[in-house]
N, C-alpha and C positions, 0 to 999 in steps of 0.2 A: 436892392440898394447895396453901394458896395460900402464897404467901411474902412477904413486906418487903425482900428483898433491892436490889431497885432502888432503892425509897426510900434505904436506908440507904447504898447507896453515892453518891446525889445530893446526899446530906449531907457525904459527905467531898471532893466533886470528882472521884467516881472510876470509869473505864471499867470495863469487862466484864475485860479483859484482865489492870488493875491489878489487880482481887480475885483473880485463877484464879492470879497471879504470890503474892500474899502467901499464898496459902493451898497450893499446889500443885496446881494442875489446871488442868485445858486452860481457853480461852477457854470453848467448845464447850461444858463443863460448866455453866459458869455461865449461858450461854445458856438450856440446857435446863433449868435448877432454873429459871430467873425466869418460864420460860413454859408450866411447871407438865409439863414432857414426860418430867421425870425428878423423882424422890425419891429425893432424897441418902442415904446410910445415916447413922447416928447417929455415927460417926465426923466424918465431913463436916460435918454438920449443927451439931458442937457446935465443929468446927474455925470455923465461919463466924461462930456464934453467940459465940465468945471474940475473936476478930478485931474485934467491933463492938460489944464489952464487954456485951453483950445477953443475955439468956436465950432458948435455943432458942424457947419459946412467944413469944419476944416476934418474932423472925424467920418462924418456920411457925407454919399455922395449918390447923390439922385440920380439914377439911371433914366433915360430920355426915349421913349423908343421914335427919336424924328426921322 
């Protein structure tokens, strides 16, 4: 799954560390969702996705293998 999270944090001035602190989770976390090694649960995902006033689809992006 890929994600937009980098982007959107480059929009607000914001390291790895500042998103894992506004949302609750480790650095490590965020690390792993941006570089595709982990899929957040739907919790997560909608925690991050409200954080950056976005809709989930507009943050993840479901990969298809058609």
């Amino acid at each position: 799954m890929k994600n937009n999270i980098k982007v959107e944090r480059a929009k607000k001035d914001m390291t790895q560390e500042d998103l894992a602190k506004e949302i609750g989770v480790s650095r490590q976390t965020i690390i792993s969702i941006e570089s595709g090694k982990y899929v957040p649960s739907t919790i997560l995902a909608l925690k991050i996705a409200l954080y950056f006033k976005l809709s989930v689809e507009e943050i993840f992006i479901l990969e298809t293998n058609d």
